[in-house]
C-alpha positions in Angstrom: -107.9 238.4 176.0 -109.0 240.4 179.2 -106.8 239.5 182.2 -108.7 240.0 185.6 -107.4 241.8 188.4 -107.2 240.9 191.9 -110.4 241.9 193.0 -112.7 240.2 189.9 -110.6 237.1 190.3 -111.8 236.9 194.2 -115.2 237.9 193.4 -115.2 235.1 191.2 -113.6 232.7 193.6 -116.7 233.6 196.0 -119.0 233.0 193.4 -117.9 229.4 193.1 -119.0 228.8 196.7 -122.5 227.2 196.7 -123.4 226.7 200.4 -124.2 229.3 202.9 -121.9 229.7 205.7 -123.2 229.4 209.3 -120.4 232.1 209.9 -117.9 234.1 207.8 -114.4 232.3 208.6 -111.8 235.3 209.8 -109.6 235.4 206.2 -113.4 236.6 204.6 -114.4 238.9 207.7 -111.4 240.9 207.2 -111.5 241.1 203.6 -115.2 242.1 203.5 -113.8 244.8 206.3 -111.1 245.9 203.7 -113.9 245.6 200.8 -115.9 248.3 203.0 -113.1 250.8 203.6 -111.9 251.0 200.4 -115.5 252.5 199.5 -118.0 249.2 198.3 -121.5 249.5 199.4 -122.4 247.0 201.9 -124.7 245.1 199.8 -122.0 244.5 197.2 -119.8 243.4 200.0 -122.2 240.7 201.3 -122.7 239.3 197.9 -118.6 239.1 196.9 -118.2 237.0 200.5 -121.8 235.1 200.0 -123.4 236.5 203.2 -126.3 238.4 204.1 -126.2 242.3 204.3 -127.0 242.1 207.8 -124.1 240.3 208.9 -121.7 243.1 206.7 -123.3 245.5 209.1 -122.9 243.5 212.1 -119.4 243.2 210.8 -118.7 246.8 210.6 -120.4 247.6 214.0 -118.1 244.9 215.8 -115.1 246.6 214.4 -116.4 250.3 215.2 -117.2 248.9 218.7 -114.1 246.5 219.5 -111.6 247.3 216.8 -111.3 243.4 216.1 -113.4 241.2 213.4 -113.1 238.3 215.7 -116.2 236.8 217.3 -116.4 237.5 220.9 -115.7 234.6 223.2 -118.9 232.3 223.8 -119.7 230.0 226.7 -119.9 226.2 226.1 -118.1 222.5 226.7 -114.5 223.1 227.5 -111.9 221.9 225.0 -110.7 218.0 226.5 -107.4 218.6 224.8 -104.8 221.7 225.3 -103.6 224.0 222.2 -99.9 222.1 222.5 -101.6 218.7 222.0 -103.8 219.9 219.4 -100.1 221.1 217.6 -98.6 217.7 218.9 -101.2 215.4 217.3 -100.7 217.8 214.0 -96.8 217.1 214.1 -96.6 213.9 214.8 -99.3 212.8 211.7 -97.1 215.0 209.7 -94.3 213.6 210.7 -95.7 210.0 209.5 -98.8 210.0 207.4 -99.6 206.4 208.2 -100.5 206.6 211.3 -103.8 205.5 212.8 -106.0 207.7 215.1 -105.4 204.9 217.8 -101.7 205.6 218.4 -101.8 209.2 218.0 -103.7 209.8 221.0 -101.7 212.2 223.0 -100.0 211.1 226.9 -103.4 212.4 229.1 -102.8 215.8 230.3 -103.2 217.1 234.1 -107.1 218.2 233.7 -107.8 215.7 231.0 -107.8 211.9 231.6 -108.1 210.4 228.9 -108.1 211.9 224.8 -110.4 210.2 223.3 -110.0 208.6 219.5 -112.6 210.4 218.3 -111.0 213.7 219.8 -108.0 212.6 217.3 -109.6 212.5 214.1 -111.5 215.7 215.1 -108.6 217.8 215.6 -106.7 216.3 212.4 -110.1 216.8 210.5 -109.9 221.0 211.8 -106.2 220.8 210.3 -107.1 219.2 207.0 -105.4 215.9 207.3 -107.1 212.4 207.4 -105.7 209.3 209.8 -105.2 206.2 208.1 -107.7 203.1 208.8 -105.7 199.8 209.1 -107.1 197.5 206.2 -108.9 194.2 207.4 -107.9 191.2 205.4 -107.1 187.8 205.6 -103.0 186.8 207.1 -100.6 185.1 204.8 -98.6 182.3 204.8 -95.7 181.0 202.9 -98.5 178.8 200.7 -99.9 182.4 199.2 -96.3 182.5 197.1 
């Protein structure tokens, strides 16, 4: 039985991903950057992390240019709720796993009225956790026994 190394067991990780990515998440930027100095030609590289040879090349020139893989700052709607809310509403649905969207919204901020439910399940959707829905159904009595 052959055993895989490291690198054939990631290349078959990639292959397992179907969809294309609008763009290459940081953990597979920096490995394709690692893939290219350790000596693989580009358009191996693009094909291990599922991306087009173009962006490998972009890739590389950001990191000549800047010395970072991350993408550069863009313009755009301003974020409604702060980085320490964003880690409160994380805690505090870790804390208790039950808890609906509606009373984890956060105490509003100084430059933000109001956090919106919405906002909620957004940022617990980023982290990977779901809130809990409260189930519908009818009350019952002491005649239900």
């Amino acid at each position: 039985m052959k055993t895989l190394d490291t690198k054939e067991a990631f290349l078959l990780t990639l292959k397992n991903i179907k969809r294309k990515m609008h763009r290459v998440p940081a953990h597979l930027s920096e490995r394709a950057l690692g893939m290219l100095q350790g000596g693989m030609r580009t358009a191996d590289v693009a094909r291990a992390i599922n991306c087009n040879v173009r962006t490998v090349r972009r890739l590389r020139q950001r990191y000549k240019e800047s010395g970072r893989t991350a993408d550069r700052p863009r313009s755009g709607r301003p974020h409604v709720a702060t980085s320490a809310q964003d880690r409160y509403i994380r805690t505090s649905h870790l804390r208790d796993r039950y808890r609906m969207a509606t009373t984890a919204q956060v105490t509003p901020g100084r430059h933000n009225p109001s956090i919106s439910v919405q906002t909620v399940r957004n940022r617990l959707r980023e982290a990977g956790l779901k809130a809990c829905r409260p189930i519908v159904r009818q009350v019952l009595t002491r005649h239900h026994r």
